[in-house]
C-alpha positions as CSV (number, residue, x, y, z in Angstrom):
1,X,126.5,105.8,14.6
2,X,124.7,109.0,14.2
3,X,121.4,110.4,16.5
4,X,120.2,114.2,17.1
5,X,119.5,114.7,20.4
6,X,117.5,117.1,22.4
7,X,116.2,117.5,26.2
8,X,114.3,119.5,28.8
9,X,113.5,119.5,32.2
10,X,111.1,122.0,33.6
11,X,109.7,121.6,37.6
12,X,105.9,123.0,37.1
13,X,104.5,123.7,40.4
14,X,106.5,121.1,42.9
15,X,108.7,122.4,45.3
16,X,111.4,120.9,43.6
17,X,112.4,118.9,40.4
18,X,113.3,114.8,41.2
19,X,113.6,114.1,37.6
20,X,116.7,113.4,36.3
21,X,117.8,112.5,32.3
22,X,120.9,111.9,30.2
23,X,122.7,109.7,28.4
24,X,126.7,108.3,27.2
25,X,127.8,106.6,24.0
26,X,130.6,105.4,22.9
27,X,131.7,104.6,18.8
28,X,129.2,101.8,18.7
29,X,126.5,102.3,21.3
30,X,124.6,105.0,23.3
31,X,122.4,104.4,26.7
32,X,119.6,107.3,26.8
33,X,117.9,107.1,30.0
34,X,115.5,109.0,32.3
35,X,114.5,108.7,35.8
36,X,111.7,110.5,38.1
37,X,112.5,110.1,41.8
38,X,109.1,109.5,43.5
39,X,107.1,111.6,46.1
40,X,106.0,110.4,49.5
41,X,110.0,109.3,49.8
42,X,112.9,110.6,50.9
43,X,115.4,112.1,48.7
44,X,113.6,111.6,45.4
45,X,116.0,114.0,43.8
46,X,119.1,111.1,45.2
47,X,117.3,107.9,43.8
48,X,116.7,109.4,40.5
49,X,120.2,110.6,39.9
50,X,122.0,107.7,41.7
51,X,120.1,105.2,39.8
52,X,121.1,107.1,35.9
53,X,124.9,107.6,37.2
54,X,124.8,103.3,38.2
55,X,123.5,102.9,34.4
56,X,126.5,105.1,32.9
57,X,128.8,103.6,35.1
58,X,128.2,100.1,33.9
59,X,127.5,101.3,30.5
60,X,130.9,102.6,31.2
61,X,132.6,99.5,32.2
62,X,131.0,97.0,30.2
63,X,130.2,98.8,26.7
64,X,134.2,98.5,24.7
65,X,133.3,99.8,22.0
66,X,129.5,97.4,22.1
67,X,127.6,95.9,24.6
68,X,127.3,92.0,24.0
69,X,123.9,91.4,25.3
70,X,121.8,94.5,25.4
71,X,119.0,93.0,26.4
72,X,121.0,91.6,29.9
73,X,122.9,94.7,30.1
74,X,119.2,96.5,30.4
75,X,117.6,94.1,32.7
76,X,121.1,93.9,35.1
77,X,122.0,97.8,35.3
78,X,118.6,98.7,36.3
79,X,118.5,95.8,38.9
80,X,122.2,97.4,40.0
81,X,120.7,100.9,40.3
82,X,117.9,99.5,42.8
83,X,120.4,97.6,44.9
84,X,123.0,100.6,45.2
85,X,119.3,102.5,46.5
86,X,118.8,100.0,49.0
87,X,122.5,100.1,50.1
88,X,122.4,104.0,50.6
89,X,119.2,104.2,52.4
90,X,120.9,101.5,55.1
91,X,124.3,103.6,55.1
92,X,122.0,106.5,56.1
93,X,120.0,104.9,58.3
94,X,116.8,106.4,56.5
95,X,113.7,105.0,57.8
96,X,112.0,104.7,54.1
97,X,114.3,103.8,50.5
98,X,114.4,106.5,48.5
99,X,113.0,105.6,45.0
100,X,112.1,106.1,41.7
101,X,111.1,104.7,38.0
102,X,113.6,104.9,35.6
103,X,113.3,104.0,31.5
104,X,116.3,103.7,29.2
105,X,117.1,102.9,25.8
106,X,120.1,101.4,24.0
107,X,120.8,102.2,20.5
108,X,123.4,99.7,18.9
109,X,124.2,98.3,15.4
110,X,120.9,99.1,13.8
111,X,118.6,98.1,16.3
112,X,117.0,99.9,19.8
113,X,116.6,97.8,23.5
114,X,114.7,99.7,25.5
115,X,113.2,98.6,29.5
116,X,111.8,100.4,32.4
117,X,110.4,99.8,35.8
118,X,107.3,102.3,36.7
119,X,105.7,105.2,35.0
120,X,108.2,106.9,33.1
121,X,107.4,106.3,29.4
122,X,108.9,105.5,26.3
123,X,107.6,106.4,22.4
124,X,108.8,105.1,19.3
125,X,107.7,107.2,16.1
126,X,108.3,106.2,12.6
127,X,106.8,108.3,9.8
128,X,103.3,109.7,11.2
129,X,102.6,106.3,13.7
130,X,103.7,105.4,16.7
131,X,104.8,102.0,16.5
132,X,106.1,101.0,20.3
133,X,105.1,102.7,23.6
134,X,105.9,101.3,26.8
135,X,103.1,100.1,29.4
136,X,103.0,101.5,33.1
137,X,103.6,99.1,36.1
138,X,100.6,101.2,37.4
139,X,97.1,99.2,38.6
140,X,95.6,101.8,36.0
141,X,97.3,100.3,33.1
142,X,96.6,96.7,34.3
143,X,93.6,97.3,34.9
144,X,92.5,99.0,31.7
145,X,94.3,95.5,30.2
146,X,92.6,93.5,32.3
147,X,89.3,95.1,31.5
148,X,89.4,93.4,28.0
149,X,89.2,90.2,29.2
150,X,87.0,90.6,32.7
151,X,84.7,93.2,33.4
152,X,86.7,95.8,36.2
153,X,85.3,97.6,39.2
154,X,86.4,100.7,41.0
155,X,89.2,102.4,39.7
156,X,92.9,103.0,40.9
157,X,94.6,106.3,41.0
158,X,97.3,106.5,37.9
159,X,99.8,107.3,40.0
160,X,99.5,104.3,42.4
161,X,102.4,102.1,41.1
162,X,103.3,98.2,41.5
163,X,106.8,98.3,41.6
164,X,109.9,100.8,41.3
165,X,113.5,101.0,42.4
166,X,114.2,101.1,45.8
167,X,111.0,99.1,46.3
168,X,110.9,96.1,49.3
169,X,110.4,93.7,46.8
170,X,112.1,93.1,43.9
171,X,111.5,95.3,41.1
172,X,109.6,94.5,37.6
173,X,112.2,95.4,34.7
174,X,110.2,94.8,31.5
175,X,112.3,94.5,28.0
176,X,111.8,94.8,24.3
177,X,114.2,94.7,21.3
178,X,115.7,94.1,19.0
179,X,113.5,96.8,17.0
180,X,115.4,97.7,13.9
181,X,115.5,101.3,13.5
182,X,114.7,103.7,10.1
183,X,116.5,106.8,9.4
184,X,114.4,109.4,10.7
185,X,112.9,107.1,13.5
186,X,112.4,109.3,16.8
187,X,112.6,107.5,20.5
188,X,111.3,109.4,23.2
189,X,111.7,109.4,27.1
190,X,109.7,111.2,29.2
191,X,108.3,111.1,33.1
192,X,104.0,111.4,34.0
193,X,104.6,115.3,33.7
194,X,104.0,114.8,30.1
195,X,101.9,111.9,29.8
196,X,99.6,112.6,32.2
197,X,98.2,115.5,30.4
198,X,99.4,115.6,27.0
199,X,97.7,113.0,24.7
200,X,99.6,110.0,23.3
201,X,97.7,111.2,20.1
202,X,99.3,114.8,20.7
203,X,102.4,113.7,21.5
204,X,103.0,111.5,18.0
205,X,101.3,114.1,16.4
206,X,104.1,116.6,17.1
207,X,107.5,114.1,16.8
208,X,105.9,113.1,13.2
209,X,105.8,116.7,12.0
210,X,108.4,118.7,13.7
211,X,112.4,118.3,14.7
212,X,112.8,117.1,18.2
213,X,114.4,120.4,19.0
214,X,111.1,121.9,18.1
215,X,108.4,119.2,19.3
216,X,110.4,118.5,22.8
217,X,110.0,122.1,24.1
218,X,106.2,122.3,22.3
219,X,105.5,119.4,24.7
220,X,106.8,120.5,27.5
221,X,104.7,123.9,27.8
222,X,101.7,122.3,26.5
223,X,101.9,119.8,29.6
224,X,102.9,122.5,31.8
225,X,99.4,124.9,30.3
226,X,97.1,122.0,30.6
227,X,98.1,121.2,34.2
228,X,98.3,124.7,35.0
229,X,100.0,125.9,38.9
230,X,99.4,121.9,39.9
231,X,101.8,120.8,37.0
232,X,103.7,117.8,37.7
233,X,108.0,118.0,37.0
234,X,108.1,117.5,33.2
235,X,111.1,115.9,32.0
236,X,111.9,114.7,28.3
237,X,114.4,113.5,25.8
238,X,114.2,112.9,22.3
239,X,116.6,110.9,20.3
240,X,116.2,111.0,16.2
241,X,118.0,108.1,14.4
242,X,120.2,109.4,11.5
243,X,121.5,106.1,10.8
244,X,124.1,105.6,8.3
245,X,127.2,107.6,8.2
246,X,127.1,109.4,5.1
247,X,124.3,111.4,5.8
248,X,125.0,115.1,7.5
249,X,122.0,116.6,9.1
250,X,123.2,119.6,10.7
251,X,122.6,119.0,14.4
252,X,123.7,115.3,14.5
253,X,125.9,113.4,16.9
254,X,128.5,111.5,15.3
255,X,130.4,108.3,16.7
256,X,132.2,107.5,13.8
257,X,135.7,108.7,14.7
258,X,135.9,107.4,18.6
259,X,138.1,105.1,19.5
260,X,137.4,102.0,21.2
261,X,137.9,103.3,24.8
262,X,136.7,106.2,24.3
263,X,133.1,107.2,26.6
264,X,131.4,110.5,26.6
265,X,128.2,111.1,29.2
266,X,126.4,114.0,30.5
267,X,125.6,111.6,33.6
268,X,128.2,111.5,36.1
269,X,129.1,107.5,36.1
270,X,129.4,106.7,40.3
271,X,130.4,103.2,40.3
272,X,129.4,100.7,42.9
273,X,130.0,101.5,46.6
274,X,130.5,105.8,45.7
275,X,128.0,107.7,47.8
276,X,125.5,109.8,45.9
277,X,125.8,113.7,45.6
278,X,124.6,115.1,49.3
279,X,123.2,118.4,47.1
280,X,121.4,117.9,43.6
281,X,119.3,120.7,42.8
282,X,118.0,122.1,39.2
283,X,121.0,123.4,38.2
284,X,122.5,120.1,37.4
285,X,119.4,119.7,35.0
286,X,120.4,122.9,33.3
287,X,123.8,122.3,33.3
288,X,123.7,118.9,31.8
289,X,121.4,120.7,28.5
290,X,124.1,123.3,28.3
291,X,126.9,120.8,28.3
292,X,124.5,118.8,25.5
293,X,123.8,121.5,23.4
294,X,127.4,122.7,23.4
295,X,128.5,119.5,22.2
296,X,125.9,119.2,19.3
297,X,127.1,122.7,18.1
298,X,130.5,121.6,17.7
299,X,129.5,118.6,16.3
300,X,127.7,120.5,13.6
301,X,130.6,123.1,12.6
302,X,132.9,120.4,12.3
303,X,131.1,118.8,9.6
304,X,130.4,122.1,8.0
């Protein structure tokens, strides 16, 4: 398995960043996933990052070298992250759950699973088209679907969601996959810093013609301009398939020599019944894309 990879967080004009991003592989499969811990909660910054580090850890456990059912794994981990948010909020006897969307993507074989619960959004580009998007658990998006078959009255806030993690009720995990994937297909993760203010149309625009190490950080500043000193947290990571083995782009990500136990993460994999870190801040964004980066370098002068 081969992918490039590139990330970026940036916190616009919130007092502090609750997005959190990353992702672990192992010889035969990788879990990219991103999470934006929700405003109006507590600990935003907690349900975010405790939610990704339940993903890797299962991820962790379960993928030896492959996952069997993708599709399950998905669905189940992101049902996991929710419960292990409503078992902190009652070991901290917090009034309100701490909570958050979350999307995620598995790459294995040839083909890409992907599923999410809320607004955090994910793109498929293949050539100049963008061929899969996901759809927000928002009243905005179901209303604009509903309003194809009924005519719709007063409209809801985009931000106004139907169901996350940490949530009363249970959350809504929508699926897709198997999608076969294309050398040269890009997947992309972001939170409603970027979408909110950055076109869909903009957005394929700029994976079709550039390399995600130059379209990820053009999007990010252009979401950040447009919203100007309001700007939401913008958060995104971009995975381009290299597919087969042979070929050797120069900042690619190469699986083929892992062993079978063998699992590498820039998330920090809790498993079930750890406590979340007490302090996450922005330099754990920072440090993760250092950590990234440093291992795509090396990557890249050992197949030079």
């Amino acid at each position: 398995m081969r992918f490039s990879v590139y990330q970026v967080s940036r916190k616009g004009g919130r007092e502090k960043n609750e997005d959190r991003m990353g992702y672990c592989y192992t010889r035969s499969s990788g879990l990219f996933a991103l999470a934006d811990g929700m405003g109006g909660h507590p600990e935003g910054e907690v349900a975010s990052q405790l939610a990704l580090q339940t993903l890797a850890a299962l991820f962790q456990r379960d993928a030896k070298p492959s996952l069997r059912d993708p599709m399950r794994f998905l669905n189940d981990a992101i049902l996991a992250g929710h419960h292990q948010l409503l078992r902190y909020a009652t070991d901290k006897a917090l009034l309100d759950t701490p909570r958050t969307t979350i999307v995620a993507c598995l790459l294995q074989g040839n083909a890409a699973y992907w599923a999410h619960c809320g607004d955090s959004r994910l793109y498929l580009v293949r050539g100049d088209k963008m061929i899969a998007r996901t759809r927000d658990h928002s009243y905005t998006e179901l209303q604009d679907t509903m309003a194809q078959v009924v005519p719709m009255g007063q409209r809801f806030n985009r931000n106004v969601l139907f169901t996350c993690l940490g949530s009363p009720g249970k959350p809504v995990v929508d699926t897709a996959g198997p999608l076969l994937m294309q050398k040269g297909d890009k997947v992309m993760l972001c939170s409603d810093g970027l979408w909110g203010t950055v076109s869909d149309a903009k957005i394929t625009e700029l994976l079709a013609t550039r390399p995600i190490s130059d379209a990820v950080p053009e999007l990010a500043e252009q979401a950040l301009r447009e919203a100007g000193p309001r700007s939401d947290n913008v958060t995104v990571l971009a995975v381009e398939w290299e597919g087969a083995e042979e070929s050797d782009p120069s900042m690619a990500v190469s699986t083929q020599n892992l062993g079978d136990e063998v699992f590498a993460s820039t998330i920090q994999a809790t498993l079930a019944g750890e406590a979340a870190p007490d302090e996450l801040d922005d330099a754990e964004i920072e440090r993760s894309i250092r950590e990234i980066n440093e291992a795509i370098r090396k990557s890249s002068q050992k197949k030079n």
